[in-house]
C-alpha positions in Angstrom: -15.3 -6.1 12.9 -12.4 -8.7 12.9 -9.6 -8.6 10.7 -8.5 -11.8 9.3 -5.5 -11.2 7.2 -2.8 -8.0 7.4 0.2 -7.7 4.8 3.3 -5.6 5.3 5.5 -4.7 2.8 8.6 -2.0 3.6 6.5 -0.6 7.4 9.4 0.5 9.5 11.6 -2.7 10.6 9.3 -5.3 8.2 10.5 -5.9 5.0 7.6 -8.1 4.1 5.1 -9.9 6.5 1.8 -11.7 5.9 -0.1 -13.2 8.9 -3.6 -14.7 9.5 -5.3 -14.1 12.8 -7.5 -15.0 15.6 -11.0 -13.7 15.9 -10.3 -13.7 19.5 -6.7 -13.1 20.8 -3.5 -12.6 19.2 0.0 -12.6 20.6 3.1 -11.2 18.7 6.0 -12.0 21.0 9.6 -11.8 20.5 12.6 -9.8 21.8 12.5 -5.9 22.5 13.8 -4.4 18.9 12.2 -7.2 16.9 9.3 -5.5 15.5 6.6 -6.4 17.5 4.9 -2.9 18.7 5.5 -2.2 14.4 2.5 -4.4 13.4 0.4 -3.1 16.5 1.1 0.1 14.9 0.4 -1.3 11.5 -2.9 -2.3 12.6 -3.5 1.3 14.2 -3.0 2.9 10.9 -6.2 0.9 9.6 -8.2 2.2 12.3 -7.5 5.8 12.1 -5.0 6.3 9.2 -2.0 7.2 11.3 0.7 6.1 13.9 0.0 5.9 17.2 3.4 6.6 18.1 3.5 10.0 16.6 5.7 8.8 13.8 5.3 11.0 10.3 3.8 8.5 7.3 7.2 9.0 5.7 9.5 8.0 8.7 7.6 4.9 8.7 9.0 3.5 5.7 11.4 1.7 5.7 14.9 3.0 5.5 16.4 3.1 1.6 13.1 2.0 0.2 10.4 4.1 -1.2 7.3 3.5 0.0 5.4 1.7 2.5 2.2 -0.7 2.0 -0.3 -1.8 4.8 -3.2 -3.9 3.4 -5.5 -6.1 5.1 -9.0 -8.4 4.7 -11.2 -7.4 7.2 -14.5 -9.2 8.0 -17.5 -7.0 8.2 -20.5 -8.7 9.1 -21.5 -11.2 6.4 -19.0 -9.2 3.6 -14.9 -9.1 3.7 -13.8 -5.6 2.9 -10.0 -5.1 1.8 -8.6 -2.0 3.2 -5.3 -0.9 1.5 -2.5 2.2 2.9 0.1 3.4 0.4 2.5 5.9 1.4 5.2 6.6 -1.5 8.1 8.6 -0.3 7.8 11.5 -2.5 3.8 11.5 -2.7 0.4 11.8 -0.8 -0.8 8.8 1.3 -3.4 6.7 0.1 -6.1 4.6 1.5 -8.5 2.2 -0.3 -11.5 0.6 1.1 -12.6 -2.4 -1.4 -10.2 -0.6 -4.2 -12.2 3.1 -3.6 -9.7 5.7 -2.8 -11.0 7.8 0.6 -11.2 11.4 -1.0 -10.7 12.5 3.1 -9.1 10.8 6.0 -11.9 11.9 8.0 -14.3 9.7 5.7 -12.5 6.1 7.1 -12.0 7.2 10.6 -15.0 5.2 13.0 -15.2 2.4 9.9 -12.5 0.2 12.6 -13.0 1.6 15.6 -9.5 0.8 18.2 -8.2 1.0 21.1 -4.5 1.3 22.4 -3.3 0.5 26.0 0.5 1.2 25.6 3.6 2.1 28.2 3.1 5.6 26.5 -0.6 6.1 28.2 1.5 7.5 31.4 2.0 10.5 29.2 -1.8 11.5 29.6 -1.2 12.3 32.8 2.3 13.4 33.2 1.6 15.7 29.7 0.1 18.9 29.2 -3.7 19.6 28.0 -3.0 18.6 24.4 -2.1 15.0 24.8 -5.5 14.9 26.7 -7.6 17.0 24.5 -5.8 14.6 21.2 -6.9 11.9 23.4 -10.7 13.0 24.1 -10.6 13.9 20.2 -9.6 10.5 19.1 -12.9 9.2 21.2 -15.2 11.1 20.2 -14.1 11.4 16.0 -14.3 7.5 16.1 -18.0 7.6 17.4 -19.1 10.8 16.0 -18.5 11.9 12.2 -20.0 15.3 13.0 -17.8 15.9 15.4 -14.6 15.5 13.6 -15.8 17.7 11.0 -16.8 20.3 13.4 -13.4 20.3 15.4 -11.5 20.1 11.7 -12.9 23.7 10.8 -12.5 24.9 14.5 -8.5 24.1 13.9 -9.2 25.4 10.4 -10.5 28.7 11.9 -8.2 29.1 14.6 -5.0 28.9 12.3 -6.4 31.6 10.5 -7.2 34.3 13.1 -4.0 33.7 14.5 -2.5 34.5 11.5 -4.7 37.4 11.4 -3.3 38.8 14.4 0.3 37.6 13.6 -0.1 40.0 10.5 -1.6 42.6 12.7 1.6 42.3 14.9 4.2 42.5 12.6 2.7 45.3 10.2 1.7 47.1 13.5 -1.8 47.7 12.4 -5.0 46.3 13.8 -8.7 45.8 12.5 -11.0 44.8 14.9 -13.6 44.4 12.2 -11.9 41.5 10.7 -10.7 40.0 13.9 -14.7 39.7 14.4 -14.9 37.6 11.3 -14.4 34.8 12.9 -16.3 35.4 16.1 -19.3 32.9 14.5 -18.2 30.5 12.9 -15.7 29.7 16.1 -18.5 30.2 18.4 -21.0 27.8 16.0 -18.3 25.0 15.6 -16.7 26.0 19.0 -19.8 25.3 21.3 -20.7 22.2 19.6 -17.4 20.6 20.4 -18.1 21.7 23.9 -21.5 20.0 24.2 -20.3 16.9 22.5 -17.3 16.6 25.2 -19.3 17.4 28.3 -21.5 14.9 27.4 -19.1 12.4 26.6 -17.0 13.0 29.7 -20.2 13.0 31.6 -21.4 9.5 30.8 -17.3 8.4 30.5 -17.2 8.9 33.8 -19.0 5.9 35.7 -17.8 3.2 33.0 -14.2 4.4 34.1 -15.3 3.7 38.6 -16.7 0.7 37.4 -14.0 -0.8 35.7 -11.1 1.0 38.2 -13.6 -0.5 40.9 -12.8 -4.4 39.3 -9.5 -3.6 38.4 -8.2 -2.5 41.6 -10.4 -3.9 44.0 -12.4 -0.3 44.4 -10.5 1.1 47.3 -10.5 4.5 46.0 -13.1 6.4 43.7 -11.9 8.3 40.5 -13.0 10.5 37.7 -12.3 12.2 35.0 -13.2 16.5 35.3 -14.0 18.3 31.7 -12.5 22.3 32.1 -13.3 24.2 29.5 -13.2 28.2 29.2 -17.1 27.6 27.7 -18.1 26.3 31.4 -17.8 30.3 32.3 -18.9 32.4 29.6 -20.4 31.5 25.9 -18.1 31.6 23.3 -19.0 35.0 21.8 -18.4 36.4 25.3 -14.9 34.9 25.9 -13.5 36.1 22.2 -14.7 39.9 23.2 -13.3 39.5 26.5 -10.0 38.3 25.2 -9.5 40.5 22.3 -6.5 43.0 23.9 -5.0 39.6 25.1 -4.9 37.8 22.0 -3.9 41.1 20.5 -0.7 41.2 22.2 -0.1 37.8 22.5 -0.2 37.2 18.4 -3.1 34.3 19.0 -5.8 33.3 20.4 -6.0 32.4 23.8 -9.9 31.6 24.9 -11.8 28.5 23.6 -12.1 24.8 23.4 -8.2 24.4 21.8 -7.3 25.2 25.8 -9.6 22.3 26.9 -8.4 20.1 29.2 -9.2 16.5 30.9 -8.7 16.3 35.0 -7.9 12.9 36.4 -8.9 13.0 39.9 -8.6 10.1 42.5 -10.5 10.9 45.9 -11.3 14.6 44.5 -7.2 15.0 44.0 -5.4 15.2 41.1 -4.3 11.4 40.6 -0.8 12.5 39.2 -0.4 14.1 42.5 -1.7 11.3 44.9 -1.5 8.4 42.9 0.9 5.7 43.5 2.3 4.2 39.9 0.5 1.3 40.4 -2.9 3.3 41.1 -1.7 5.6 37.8 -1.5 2.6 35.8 -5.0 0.6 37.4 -6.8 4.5 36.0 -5.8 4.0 32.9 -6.2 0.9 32.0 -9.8 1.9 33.5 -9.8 4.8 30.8 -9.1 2.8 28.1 -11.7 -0.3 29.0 -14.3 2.7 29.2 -13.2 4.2 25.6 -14.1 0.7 24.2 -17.3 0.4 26.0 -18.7 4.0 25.1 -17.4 2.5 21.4 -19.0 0.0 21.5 -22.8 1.5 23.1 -22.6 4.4 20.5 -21.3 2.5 17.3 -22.6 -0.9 17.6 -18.9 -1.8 16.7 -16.5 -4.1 19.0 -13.6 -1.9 18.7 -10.0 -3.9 18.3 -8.0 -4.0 21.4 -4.1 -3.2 21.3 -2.1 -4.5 24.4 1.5 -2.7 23.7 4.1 -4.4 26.4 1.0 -4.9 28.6 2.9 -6.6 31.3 5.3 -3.4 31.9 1.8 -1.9 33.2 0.5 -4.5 35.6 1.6 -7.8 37.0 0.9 -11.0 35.7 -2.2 -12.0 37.9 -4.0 -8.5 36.8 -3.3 -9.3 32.6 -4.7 -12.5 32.9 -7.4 -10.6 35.1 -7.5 -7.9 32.1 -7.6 -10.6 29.0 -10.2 -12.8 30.9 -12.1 -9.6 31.4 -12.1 -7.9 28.1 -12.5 -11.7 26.4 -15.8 -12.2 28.4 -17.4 -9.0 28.1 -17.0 -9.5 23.8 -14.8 -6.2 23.3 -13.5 -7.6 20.0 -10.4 -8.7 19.0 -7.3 -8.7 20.7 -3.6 -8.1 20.2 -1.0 -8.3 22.5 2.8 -7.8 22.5 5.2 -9.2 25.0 8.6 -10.7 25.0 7.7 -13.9 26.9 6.5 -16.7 24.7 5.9 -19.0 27.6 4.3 -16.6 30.1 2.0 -15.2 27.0 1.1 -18.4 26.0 0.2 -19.7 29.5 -2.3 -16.7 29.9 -3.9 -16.6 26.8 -4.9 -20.7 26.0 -6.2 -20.5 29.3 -8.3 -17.9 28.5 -9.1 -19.1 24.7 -8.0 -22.0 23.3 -8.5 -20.3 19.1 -6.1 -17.7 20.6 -2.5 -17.5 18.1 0.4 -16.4 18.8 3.3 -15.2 16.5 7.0 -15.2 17.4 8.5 -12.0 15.4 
């Protein structure tokens, strides 16, 4: 999957911006302010319909206009597809693939698989369990359309027990009959998001050594832990055992929602042990391995995003990174920095096709 063209009209900061890339690598640099992490962001809204930053589709426009429009020609094997994004102010996004409105999200995510390595990854460890389980989610839903149906009727399921027991709470009643309604269809969707992430996690785990092993020089050994309340009692079992809890507590407290991910270095929790510099070597590790479990399970070469790469590493271990993820044909590359000379150095050495755009 390579995306040749991407046109911006009224996304965040760009008023209007057309630009024709690489296959390879692709540089956006300019100073900090000028837009650049905007069309990395641009291009992660092709990939999975939404900002990486966390952003709401409507903050993204651009202020006193009213709408925002993403569109791009990406090259699909032997065919071009045109993938459009529409988000009026006062109306429902909209994605097109080839002029077809997606009916669901959930039907375009895994068509362009990414990846993002950003300054914000340091989050996943500093963060509670939800920036982790979002981040295990995103994985998984871009390899596995199954899955993302599965954990969009878990959410589905959970909202509404909660508010089951919200209602219970507030009109001081309770039914335990139709608390029980949703023991099944939580435990059926529940323990399939369970075995999907164990197994993912479980064959994660030595793609992440192996590329912490080139990227730091192997020193130490790290991996990634799955905990889940499912590792200690089935599903059906935790939602009896939990019943007067979640009854007092207004919502539901046992199941894979409470997942979490572990990063351990040396069988210690890395965000306890770990220098910065260790921190930062683990997950760029992480992220290499996302795009080579994307790659074995999809046949795809996901597109890389490199956000401010150089606040992560010095310069000697990017050019190590680029030459790395280059060689090994992860797909195409984009990078943001604020050097034009330093960016420029690195990246012709490593491919002389590579473009790079001051913004």
């Amino acid at each position: 999957m390579i995306i040749n063209k991407l046109s911006l009209v009224n996304f965040k900061s760009h008023a209007k911006v057309s630009l024709e890339f690489s296959p390879q690598i692709n540089c956006f640099v300019g100073n900090n302010g000028a837009g650049k992490t905007n069309i990395l962001d641009a291009l992660h809204y092709l990939s999975v319909g939404k900002s990486f930053l966390g952003n709401s589709d409507v903050q993204n426009i651009k202020t006193d206009e009213e709408f925002f429009a993403i569109e791009s020609q990406i090259q699909n094997g032997d065919k071009e597809d045109i993938i459009k994004i529409l988000q009026p102010r006062e109306a429902k996004k909209i994605i097109k693939k080839n002029d077809k409105t997606y009916e669901r999200l959930a039907d375009h995510i895994g068509y362009l698989p990414s990846v993002m390595i950003s300054p914000y990854d340091s989050n996943l460890i500093s963060d509670s369990g939800e920036s982790r389980r979002r981040f295990l989610d995103a994985m998984i839903s871009q390899t596995d359309s199954p899955y993302l149906f599965d954990l969009i009727q878990y959410q589905k399921t959970i909202q509404q027990r909660n508010a089951l027991l919200k209602n219970f709470a507030k009109n001081r009643t309770f039914d335990k009959d139709s608390l029980e309604i949703y023991n099944d269809p939580l435990s059926t969707f529940g323990t399939r998001i369970f075995d999907k992430r164990k197994d993912f996690v479980l064959k994660l785990n030595p793609i992440v050594q192996q590329y912490y092993d080139i990227i730091s020089g192997g020193r130490e050994s790290v991996s990634v832990v799955y905990d889940s309340h499912l590792s200690e009692a089935s599903f059906q079992e935790l939602l009896l055992q939990a019943i007067d809890k979640d009854r007092v507590l207004t919502y539901t407290s046992k199941g894979v929602h409470k997942d979490d991910l572990i990063f351990l270095m040396s069988g210690q929790p890395i965000k306890k042990i770990g220098s910065q510099g260790q921190q930062k070597s683990f997950l760029v590790a992480l992220k290499l391995a996302q795009i080579s479990r994307i790659k074995e399970l999809t046949g795809k070469s996901p597109i890389l995003l490199l956000d401010d790469i150089f606040d992560k590493l010095d310069d000697i271990r990017v050019s190590q990174l680029i030459e790395l993820v280059n060689k090994e044909n992860f797909g195409q590359i984009f990078i943001t920095d604020t050097h034009k000379d330093r960016t420029e150095n690195m990246v012709k050495k490593i491919d002389e096709e590579s473009r790079i755009f001051e913004i």
